[in-house]
KEKE-3310 file (N, C-alpha, C; in steps of 0.2 Angstrom, whole numbers, plus 5000, padded with zeros to 4 digits):
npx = (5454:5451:5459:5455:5444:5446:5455:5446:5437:5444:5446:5432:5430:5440:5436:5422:5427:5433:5421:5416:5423:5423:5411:5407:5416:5408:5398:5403:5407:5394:5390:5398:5397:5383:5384:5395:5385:5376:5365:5357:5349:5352:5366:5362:5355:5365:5377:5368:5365:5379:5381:5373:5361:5348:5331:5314:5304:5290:5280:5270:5253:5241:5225:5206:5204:5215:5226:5240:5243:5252:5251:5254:5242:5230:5235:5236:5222:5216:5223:5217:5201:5203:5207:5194:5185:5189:5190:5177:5164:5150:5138:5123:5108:5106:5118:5123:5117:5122:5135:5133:5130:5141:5151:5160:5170:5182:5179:5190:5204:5204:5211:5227:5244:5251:5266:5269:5266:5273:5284:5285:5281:5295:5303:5304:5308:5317:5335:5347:5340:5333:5332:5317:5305:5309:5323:5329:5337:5332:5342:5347:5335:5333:5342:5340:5325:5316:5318:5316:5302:5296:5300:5293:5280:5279:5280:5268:5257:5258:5257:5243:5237:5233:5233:5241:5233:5233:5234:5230:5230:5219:5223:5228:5244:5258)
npy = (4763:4776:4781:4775:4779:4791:4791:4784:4797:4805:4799:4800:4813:4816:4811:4816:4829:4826:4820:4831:4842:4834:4837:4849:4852:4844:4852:4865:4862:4858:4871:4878:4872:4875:4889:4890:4886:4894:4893:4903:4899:4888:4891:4900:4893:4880:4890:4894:4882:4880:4890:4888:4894:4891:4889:4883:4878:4879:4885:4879:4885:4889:4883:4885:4882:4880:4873:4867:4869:4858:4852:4858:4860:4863:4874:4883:4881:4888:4898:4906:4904:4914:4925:4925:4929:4941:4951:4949:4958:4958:4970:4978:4987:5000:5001:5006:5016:5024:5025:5034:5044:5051:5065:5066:5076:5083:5102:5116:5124:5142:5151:5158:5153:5159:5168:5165:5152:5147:5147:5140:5128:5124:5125:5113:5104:5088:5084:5080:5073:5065:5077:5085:5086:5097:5097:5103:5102:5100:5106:5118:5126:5129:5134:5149:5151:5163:5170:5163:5159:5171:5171:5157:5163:5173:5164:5155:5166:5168:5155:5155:5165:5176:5193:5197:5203:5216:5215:5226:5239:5233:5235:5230:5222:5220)
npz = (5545:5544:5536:5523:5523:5519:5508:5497:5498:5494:5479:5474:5473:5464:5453:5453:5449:5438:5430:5429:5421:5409:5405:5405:5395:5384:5382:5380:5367:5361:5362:5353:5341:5337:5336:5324:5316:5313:5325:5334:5348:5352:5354:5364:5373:5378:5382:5394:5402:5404:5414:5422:5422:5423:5420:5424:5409:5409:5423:5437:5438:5448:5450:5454:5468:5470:5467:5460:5443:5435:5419:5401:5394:5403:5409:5401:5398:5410:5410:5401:5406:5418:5412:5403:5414:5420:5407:5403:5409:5414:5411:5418:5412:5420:5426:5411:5410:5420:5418:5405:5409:5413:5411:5396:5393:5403:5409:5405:5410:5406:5410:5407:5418:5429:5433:5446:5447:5438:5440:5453:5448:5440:5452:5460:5451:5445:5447:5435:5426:5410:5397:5391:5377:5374:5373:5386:5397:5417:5424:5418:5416:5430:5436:5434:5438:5435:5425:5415:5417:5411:5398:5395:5398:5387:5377:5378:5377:5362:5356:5359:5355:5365:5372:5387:5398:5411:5432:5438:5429:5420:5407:5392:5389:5379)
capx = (5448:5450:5464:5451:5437:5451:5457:5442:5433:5450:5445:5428:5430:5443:5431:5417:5429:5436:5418:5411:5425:5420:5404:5407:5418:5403:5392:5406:5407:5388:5388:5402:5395:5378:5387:5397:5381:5371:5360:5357:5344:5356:5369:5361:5354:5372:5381:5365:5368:5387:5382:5367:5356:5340:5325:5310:5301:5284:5280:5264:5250:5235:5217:5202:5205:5223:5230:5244:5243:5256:5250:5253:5236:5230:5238:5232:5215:5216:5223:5208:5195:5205:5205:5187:5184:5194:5187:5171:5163:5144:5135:5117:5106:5106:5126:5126:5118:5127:5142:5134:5128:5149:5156:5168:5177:5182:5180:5196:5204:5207:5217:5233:5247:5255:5272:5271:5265:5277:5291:5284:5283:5301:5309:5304:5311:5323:5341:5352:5334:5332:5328:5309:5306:5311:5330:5329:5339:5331:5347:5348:5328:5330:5349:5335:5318:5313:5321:5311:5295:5296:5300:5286:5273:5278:5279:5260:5253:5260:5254:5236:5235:5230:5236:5240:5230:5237:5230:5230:5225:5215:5223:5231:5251:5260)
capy = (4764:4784:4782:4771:4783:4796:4788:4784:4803:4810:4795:4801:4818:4819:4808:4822:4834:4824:4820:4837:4844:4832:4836:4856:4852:4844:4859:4869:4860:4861:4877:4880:4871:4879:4895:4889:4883:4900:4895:4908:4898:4883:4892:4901:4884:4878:4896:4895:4876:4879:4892:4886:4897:4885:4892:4879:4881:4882:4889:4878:4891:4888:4884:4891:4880:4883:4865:4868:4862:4855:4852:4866:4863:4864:4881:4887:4881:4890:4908:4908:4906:4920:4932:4928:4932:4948:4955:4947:4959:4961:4978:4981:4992:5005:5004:5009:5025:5027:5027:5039:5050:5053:5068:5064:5077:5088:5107:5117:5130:5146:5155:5156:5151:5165:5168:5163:5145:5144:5145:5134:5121:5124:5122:5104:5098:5084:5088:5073:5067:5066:5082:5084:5088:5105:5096:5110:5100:5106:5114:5125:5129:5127:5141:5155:5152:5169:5171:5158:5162:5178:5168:5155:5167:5174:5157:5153:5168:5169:5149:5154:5170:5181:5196:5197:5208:5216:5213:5231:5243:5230:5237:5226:5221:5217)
capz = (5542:5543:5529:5519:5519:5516:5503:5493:5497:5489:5473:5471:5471:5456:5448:5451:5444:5430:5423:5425:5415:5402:5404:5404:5386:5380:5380:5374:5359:5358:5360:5346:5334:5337:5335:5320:5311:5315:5329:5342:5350:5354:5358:5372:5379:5379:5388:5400:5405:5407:5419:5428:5423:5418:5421:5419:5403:5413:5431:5438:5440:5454:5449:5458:5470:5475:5466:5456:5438:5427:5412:5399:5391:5410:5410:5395:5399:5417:5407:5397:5410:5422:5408:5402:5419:5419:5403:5399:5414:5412:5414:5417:5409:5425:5427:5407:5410:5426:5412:5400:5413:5417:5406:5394:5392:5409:5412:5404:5412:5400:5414:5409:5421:5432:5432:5450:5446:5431:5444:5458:5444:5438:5457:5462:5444:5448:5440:5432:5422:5403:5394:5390:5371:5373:5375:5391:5405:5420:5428:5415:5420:5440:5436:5434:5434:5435:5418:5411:5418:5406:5392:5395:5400:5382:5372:5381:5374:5356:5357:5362:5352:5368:5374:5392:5405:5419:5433:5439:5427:5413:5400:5386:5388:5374)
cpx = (5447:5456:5462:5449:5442:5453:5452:5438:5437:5448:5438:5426:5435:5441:5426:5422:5431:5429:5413:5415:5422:5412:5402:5409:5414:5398:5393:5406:5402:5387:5394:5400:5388:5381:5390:5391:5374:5365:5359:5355:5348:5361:5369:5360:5360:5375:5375:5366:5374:5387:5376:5361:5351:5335:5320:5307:5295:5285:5272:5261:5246:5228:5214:5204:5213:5229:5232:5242:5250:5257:5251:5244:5230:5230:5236:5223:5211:5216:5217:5203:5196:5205:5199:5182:5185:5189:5181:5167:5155:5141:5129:5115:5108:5114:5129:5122:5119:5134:5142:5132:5137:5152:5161:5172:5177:5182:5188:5197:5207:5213:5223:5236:5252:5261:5274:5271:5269:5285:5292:5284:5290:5306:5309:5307:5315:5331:5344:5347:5336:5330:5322:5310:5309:5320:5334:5331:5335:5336:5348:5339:5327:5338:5344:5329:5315:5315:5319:5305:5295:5296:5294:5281:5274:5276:5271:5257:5254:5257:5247:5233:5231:5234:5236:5237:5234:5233:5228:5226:5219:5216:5229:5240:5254:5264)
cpy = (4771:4783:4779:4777:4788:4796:4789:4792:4806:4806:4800:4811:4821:4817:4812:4827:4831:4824:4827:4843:4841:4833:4844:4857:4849:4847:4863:4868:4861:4866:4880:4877:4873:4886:4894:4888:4891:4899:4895:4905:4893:4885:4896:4898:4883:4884:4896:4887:4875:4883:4892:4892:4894:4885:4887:4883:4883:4883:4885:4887:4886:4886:4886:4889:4879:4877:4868:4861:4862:4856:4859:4865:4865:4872:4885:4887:4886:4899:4911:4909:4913:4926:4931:4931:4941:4952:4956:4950:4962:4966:4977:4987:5000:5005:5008:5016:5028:5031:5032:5044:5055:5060:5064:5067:5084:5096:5110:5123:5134:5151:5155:5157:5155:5162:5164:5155:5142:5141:5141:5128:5120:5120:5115:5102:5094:5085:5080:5068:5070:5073:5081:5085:5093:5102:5103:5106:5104:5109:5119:5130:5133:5134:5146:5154:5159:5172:5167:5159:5167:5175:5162:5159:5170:5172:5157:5157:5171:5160:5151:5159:5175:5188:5198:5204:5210:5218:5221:5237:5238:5232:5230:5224:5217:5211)
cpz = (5540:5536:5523:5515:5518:5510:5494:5491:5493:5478:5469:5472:5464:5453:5447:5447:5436:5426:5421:5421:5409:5400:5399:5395:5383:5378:5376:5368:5357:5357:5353:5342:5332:5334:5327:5313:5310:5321:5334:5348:5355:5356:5365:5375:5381:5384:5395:5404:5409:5414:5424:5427:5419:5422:5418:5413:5407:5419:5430:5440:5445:5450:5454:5465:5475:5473:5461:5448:5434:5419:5407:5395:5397:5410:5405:5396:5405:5416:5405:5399:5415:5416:5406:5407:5420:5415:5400:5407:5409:5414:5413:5416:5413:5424:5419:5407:5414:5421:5409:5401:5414:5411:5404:5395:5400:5408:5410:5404:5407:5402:5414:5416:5424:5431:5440:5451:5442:5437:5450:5455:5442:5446:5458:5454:5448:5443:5439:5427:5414:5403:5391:5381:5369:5371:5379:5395:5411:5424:5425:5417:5426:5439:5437:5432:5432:5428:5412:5412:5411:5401:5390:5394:5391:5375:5372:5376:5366:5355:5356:5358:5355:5370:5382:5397:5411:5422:5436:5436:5421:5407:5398:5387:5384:5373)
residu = (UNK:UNK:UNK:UNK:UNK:UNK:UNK:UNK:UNK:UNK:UNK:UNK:UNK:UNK:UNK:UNK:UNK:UNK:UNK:UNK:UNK:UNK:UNK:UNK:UNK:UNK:UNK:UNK:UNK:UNK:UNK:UNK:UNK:UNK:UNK:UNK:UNK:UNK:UNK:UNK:UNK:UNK:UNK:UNK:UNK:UNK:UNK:UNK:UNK:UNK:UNK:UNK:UNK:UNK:UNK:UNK:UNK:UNK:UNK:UNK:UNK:UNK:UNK:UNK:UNK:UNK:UNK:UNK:UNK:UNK:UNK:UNK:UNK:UNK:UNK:UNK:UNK:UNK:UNK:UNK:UNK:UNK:UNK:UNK:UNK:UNK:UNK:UNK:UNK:UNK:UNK:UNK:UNK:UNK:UNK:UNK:UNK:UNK:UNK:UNK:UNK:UNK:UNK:UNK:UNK:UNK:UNK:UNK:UNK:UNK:UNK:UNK:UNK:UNK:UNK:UNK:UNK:UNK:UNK:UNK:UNK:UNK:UNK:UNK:UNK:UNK:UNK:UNK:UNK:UNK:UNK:UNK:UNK:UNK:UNK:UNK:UNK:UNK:UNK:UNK:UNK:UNK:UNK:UNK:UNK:UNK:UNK:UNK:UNK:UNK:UNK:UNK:UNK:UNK:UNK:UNK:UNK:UNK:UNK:UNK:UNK:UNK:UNK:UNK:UNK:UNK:UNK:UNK:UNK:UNK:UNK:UNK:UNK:UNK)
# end
């Protein structure tokens, strides 16, 4: 009996392999002749089937109620109501001049930026990031801040069109 079911599990397993090669050479072909005819669409169906990558086309969603729907016109019926929900918020009169009561535009400091604050921003940089517009890595910044402060603080007020105060005597520094 053991040499039966031995027998036979050995039969039906070259038989799985025999038909899933012929199966695997039927997609290849689909997929080459996809590929041969120009269509990209069919040939990625075909390379994700041979490797199992098959993602269903829909994902059920929930309704309010927690029951999975199916149907795609279900789910489009279900989108619609959660976004008109979402975006379609009503405001009473009292919350709109709650609103218009809020400044728009904030408070804007004209203080330039000490040299000591220029360099507390420079150390925390993170080094190995993209360059900013300036295409200034910050390890060439974070090598010498202190050498940059000076240059900033000079950029700043040639930018703003001020001439800086010291803070000592109040005369003028060019």
């Amino acid at each position: 009996m053991e040499k039966e079911y031995a027998a036979l599990s050995k039969e039906i397993k070259k038989s799985v392999r025999r038909d899933h090669r012929v199966y695997a050479d039927r997609i290849a072909n689909e997929a080459q002749v996809a590929a041969n005819q120009g269509n990209i669409k069919g040939t990625f169906n075909a390379i994700g089937r041979l490797t199992n990558n098959i993602q269903p086309a829909t994902v059920p969603i929930r309704d309010k109620e927690g029951k999975s729907i199916t149907s795609i016109e279900g789910q489009i019926h279900r989108w619609k109501e959660y976004l008109e929900e979402i975006l379609n918020t009503s405001t009473t009169n009292k919350e709109r001049e709650e609103m218009s009561s809020i400044p728009t535009e904030l408070p804007k400091s004209i203080r330039p930026p000490s040299k000591r604050e220029i360099v507390i921003a420079i150390k925390p940089m993170k080094n190995g990031k993209a360059a900013g517009a300036d295409n200034i890595p910050a390890e060439v910044l974070k090598a010498d801040p202190y050498f940059y402060q000076q240059i900033f603080c000079s950029h700043y007020f040639k930018i703003f069109g001020r001439k800086r105060r010291s803070l000592r005597s109040g005369k003028k520094e060019s």
